[in-house]
N, C-alpha and C positions, 0 to 999 in steps of 0.2 A: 607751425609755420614751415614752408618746405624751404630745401635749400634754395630756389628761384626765389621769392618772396624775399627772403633773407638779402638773398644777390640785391634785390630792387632795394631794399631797406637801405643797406648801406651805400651804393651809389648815390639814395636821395639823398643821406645825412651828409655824406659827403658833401657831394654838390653844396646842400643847402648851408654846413660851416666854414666853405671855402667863401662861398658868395659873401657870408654876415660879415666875413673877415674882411674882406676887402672893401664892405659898407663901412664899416668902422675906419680900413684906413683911409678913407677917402675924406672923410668926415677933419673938416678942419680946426675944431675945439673940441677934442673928446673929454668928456670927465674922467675922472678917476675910474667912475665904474664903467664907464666905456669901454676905457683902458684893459682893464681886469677881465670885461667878456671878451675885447678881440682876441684876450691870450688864452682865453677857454677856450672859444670856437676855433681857435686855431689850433691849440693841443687835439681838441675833439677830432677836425677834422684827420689831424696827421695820424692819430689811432686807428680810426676809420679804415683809411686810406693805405696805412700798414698791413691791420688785418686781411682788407680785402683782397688785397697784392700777395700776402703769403699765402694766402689760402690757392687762388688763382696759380702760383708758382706751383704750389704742391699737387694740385690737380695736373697741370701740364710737368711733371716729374714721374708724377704715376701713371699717365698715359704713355709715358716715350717706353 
């Protein structure tokens, strides 16, 4: 997988457990396991979303 490919991967996952999360809180009886994925997809995403940001920092660090 090259670094682009990589880059598209993680922006989809991102997007894609930003979006679940906010399906979930929108939802007005969630169950328990409902409950339990918003807080995956929400963990997932903020991983995601960290990685791709330090990495993105450290590329524009080593350019300057």
């Amino acid at each position: 997988m090259t670094d682009e490919e990589k880059d598209k991967w993680h922006k989809k996952m991102a997007v894609d457990c930003f979006n679940q999360t906010w399906d979930y809180m929108e939802m007005e009886n969630r169950t328990a396991d409902e409950d339990i994925n918003m807080i995956n997809a929400t963990h997932a995403w903020v991983i995601i979303r960290t990685y791709y940001f330090s990495t993105l920092y450290i590329e524009v660090c080593i350019s300057l």
